[in-house]
TINU-981869 format. One line per field, with one value per residue (C-alpha): residue in one letter; x, y, z. Coordinates in Angstrom, 3 decimals. Layout:
<sites>
resn <- A/...;
east <- X/...;
north <- Y/...;
up <- Z/...;
</sites>
This chain:
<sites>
resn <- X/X/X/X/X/X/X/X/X/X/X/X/X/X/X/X/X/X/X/X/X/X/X/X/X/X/X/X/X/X/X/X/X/X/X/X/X/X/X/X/X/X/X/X/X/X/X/X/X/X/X/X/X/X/X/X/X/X/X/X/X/X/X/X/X/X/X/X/X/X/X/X/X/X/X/X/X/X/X/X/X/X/X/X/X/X/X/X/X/X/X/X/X/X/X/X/X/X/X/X/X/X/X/X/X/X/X/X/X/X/X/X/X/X/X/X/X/X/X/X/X/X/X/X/X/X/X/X/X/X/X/X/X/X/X/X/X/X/X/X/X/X/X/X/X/X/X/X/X/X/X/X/X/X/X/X/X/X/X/X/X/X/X/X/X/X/X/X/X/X/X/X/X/X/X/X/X/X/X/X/X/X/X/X/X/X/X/X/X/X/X/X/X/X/X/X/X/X/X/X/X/X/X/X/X/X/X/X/X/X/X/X/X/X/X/X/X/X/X/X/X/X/X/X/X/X/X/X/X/X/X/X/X/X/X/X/X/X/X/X/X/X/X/X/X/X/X/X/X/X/X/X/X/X/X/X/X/X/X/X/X/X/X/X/X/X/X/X/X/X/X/X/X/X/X/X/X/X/X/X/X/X/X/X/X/X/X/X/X/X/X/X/X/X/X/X/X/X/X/X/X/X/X/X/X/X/X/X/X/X/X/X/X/X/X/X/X/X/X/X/X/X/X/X/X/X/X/X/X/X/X/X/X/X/X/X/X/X/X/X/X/X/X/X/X/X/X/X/X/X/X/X/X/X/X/X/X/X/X;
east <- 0.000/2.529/4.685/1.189/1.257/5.050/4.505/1.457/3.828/6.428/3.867/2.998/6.519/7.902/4.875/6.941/10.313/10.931/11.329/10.669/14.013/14.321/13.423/10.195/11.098/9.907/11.778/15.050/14.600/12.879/15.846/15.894/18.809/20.953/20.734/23.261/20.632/20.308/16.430/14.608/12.263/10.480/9.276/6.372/5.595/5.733/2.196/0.919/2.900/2.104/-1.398/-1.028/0.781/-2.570/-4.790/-3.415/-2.762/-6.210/-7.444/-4.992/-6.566/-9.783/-8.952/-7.144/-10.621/-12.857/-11.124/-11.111/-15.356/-15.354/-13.684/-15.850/-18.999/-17.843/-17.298/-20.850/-22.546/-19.923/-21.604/-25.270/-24.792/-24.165/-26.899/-29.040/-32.395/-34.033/-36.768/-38.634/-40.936/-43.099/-45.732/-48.845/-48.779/-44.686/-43.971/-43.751/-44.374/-42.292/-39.605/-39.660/-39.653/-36.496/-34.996/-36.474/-35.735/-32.240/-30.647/-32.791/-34.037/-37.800/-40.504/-41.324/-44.240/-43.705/-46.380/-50.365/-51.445/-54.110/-52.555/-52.645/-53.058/-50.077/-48.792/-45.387/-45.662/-42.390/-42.591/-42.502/-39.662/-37.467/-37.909/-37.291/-34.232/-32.107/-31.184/-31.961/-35.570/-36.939/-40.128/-42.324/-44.828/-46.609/-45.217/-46.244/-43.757/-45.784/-43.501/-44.395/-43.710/-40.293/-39.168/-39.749/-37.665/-35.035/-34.819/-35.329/-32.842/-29.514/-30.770/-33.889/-35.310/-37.756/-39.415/-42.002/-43.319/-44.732/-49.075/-50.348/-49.533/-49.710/-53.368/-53.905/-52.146/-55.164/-57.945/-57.157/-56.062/-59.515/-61.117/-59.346/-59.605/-63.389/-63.739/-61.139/-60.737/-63.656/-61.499/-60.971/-64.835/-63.720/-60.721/-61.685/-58.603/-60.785/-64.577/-64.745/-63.961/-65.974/-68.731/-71.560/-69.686/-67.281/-67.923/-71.514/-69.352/-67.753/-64.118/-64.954/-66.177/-63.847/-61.753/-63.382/-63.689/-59.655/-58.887/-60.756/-59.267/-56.240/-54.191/-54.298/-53.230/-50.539/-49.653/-49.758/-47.528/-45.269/-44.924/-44.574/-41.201/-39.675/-40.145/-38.605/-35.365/-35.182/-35.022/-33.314/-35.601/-33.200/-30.345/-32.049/-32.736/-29.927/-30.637/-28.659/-27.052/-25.450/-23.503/-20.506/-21.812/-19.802/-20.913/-25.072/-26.243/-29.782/-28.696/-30.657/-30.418/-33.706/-32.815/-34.442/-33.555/-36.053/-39.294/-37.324/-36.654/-39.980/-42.599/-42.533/-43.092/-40.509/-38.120/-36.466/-35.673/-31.851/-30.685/-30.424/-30.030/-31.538/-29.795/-32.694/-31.629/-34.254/-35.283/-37.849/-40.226/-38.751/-35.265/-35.805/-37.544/-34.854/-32.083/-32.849/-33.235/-29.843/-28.820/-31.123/-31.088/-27.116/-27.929/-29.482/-27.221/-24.450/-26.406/-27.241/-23.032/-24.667/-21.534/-23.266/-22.042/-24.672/-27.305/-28.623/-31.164/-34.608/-37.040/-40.523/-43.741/-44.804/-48.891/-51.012/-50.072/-46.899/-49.597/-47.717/-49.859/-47.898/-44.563/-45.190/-43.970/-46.253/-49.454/-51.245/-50.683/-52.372/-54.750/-56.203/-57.962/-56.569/-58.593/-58.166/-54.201/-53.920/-56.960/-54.085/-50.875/-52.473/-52.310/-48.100/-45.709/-43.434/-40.558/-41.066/-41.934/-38.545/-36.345/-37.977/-38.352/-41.811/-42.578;
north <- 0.000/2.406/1.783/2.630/5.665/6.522/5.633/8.466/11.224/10.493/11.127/14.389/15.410/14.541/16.305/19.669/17.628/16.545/12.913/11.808/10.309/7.076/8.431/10.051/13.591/15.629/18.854/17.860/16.481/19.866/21.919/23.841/23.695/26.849/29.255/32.150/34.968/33.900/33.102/30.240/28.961/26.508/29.108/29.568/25.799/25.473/26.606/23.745/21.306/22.264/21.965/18.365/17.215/18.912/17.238/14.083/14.326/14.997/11.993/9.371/10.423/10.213/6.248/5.019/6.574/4.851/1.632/1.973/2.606/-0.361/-2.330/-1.192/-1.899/-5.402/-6.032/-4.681/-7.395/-9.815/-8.905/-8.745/-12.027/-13.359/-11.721/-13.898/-13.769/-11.996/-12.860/-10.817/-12.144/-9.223/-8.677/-6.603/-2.905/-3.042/-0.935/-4.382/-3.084/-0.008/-1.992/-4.490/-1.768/0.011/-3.277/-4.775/-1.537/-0.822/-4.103/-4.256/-7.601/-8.853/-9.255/-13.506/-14.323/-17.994/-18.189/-17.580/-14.166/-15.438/-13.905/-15.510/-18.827/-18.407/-21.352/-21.277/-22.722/-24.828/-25.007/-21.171/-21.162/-23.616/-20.779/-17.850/-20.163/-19.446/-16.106/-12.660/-12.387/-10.840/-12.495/-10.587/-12.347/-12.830/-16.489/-17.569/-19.656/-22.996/-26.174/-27.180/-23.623/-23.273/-26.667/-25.521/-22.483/-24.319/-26.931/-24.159/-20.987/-20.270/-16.967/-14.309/-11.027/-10.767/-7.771/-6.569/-3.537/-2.604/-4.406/-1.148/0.927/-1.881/-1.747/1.712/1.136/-1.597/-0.129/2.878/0.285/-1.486/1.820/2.245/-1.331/-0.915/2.238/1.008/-2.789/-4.802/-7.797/-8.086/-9.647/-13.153/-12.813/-14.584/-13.013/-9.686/-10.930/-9.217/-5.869/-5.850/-3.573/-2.996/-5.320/-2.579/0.484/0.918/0.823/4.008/4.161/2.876/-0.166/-0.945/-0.918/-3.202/-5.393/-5.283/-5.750/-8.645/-10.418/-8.484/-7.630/-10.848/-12.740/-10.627/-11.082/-14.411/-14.500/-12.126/-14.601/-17.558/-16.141/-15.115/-18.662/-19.967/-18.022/-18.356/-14.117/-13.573/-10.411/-9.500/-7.510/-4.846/-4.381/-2.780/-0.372/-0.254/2.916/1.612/-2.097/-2.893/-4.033/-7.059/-7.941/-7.583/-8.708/-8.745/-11.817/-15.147/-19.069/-20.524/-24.821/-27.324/-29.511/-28.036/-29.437/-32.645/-34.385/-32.993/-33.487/-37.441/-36.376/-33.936/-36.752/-37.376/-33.518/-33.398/-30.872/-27.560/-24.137/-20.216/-16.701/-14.247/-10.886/-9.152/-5.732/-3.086/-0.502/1.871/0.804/2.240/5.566/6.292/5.160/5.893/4.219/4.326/2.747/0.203/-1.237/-1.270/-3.350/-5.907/-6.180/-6.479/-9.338/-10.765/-10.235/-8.191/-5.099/-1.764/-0.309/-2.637/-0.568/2.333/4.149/4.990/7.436/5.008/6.618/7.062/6.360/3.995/2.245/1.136/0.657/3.677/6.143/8.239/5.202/7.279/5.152/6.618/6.692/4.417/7.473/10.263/8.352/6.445/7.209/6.921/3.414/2.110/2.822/0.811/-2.082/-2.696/-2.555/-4.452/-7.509/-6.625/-8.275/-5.612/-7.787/-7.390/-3.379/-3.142/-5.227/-2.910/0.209/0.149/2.833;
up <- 0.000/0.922/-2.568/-4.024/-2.236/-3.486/-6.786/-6.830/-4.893/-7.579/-10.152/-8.803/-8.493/-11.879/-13.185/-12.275/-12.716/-8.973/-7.650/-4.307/-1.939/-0.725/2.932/1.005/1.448/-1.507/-0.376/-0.381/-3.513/-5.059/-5.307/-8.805/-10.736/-10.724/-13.655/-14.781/-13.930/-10.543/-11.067/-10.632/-13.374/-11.273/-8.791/-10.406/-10.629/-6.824/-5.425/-8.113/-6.360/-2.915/-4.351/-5.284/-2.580/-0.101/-2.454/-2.485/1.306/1.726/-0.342/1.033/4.697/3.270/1.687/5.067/6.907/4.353/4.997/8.719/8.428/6.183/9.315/11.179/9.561/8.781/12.679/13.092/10.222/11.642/15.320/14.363/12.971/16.488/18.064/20.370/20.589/23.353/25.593/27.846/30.348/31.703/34.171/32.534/32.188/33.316/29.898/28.305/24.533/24.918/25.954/23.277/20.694/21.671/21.534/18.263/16.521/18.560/17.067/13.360/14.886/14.378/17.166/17.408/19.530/21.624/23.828/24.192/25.709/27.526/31.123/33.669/32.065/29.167/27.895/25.977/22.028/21.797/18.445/18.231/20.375/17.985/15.328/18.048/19.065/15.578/17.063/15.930/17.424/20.177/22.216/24.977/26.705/30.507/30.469/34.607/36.253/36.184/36.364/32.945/31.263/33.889/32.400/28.818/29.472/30.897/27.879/25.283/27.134/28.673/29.931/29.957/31.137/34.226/34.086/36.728/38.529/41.305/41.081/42.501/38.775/37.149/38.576/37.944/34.240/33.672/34.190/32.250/29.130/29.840/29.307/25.819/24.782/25.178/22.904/20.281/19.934/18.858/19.239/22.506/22.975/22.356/24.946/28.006/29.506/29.098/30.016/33.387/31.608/28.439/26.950/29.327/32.400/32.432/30.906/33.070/36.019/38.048/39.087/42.309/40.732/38.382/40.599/42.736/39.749/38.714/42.090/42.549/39.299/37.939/40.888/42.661/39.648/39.477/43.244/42.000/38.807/40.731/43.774/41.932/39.947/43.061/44.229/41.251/40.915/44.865/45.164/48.526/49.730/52.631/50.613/48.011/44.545/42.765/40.106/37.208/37.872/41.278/39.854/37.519/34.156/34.722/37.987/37.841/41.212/40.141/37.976/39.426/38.409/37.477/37.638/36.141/38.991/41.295/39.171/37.630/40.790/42.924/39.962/38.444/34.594/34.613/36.304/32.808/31.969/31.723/34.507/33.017/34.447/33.198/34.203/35.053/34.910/37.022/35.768/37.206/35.533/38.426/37.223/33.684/34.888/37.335/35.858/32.146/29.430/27.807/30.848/31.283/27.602/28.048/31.198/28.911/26.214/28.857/30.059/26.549/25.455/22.702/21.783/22.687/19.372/17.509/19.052/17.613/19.546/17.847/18.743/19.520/20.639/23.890/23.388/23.022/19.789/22.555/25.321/26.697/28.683/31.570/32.868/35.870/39.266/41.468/39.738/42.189/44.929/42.745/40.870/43.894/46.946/50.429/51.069/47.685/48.632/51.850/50.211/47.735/50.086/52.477/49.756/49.032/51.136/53.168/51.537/48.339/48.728/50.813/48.339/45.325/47.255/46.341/49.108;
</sites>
């Protein structure tokens, strides 16, 4: 490459009847030959050179920083290749759909649904997950931590994202999406997920009543769903939640072991599941407001070994077409009265609101 480079420099320079050294040095080489006069025809000729030598200074930095992008961009396809797929397993209304959008559109990768969304009662589609499996997906879904879907997970993943959020806005966060789904999606009639919140069951009611009414069904199953995770990845609720401003990326202390072991050799059918072991990053709706999302999505791909420079941050909406309405992490104290506060606390465990800070 760098003979190339001579070969051009000596072009330039016998253009005005120079040559270029050994060492490169076109100066020393330049000097005019002496005339009677005392005056130096090849004066005139210098600016042109100068010119040359800029331009083709200018174009050889230009090639060597059009080679290094080139690199660069090759590590990147090289990288994306590589990309495993991601899945998150979410409680409802934790900012489940925003989150899977700034990931899906972050890394260019496509959304791959492997489970029902019948919540509670989802079931995961293994033959769904063999396709999501070949890498470069992302899944979100409210998969419960029944022995039959924790065994799947452990036969089908190496690791996954647990993402919840304090059941009090998650409450708040349903009834207001009830309300919407009512006055925009015909579809949601032949849910059975939804039948204690459709047409005239539901919108007849006051707040006070639906309330009483997603209370009744909504909250505890997510009491539930949430207690039967923390069972399964055995969370330890006497140290604290660690937000992802506060750890190493290298040393994520919110990282739990779900094991196969634990249902193969307590449950007879799932005696012949080979013992196999999930890491369960455990992420927070809190986590992300607080600590931002830049932060948080670098928290997963740390997890997922994914290289940060692979992902390129893209504005998504914050409405309803991303079941977004406010994120807020204190909703359930200004939207709420004073008994419908305490009716819900009373139903949290104090360790779970002092691991979270759920305060």
């Amino acid at each position: 490459m760098f003979s190339s480079i001579k070969l051009a420099m000596n072009r330039i320079a016998g253009h005005f009847g120079y040559v270029v050294t050994r060492k490169g040095n076109v100066r020393s080489a330049c000097a005019p030959p002496p005339v009677a006069d005392g005056s130096n025809p090849t004066l005139s000729a210098a600016p042109r050179f100068a010119e040359e030598v800029n331009r083709f200074t200018h174009d050889s930095d230009s090639y060597f920083s059009d080679v290094q992008s080139l690199r660069q961009e090759n590590e990147q396809l090289r990288g994306m290749m590589n990309i495993p797929s991601i899945l998150l397993c979410t409680l409802p209304k934790s900012g489940s759909v925003y989150i899977y959008n700034l990931l899906s559109k972050g890394l260019g990768i496509p959304f791959s649904p492997v489970a029902t969304s019948l919540f509670p009662e989802v079931l995961i589609d293994f033959d769904r997950f063999y396709v999501f499996n070949r890498g470069r997906q992302i899944s979100q879904a409210h998969i419960p931590a029944t022995p039959v879907n924790l065994i799947d997970l452990c036969l089908s993943l190496d690791r996954m994202i647990l993402h919840v959020r304090d059941p009090r806005n998650a409450l708040v966060s349903w009834i207001n999406f009830m309300d919407y789904t009512n006055k925009n999606t015909d579809s949601m009639a032949f849910s059975a997920q939804h039948l204690p919140y459709i047409g005239d069951h539901w919108t007849r009611l006051g707040n006070a009543e639906k309330f009483d009414v997603a209370t009744k069904y909504f909250y505890r199953e997510c009491i539930d769903w949430l207690s039967s995770w923390f069972d399964a990845i055995g969370l330890d609720f006497s140290g604290q939640y660690a937000y992802t401003g506060t750890i190493p990326p290298k040393d994520d202390t919110n990282v739990h072991v779900l094991d196969s072991a634990k249902y193969s050799t307590t449950i007879d059918r799932f005696g012949a599941c080979p013992p196999r072991s999930v890491k369960v990053l455990l992420t927070t709706h809190e986590d992300m407001v607080v600590s931002g999302e830049t932060s948080f999505i670098r928290r997963i791909m740390n997890f997922y070994d994914i290289p940060s420079v692979l992902y390129r941050k893209q504005e998504i909406k914050k409405d309803m077409s991303t079941h977004f309405r406010s994120g807020r992490i204190d909703g359930w104290k200004k939207e709420l009265t004073t008994e419908q506060q305490g009716a819900l606390t009373e139903h949290l465990p104090t360790a779970w609101v002092n691991y979270f800070g759920w305060q």
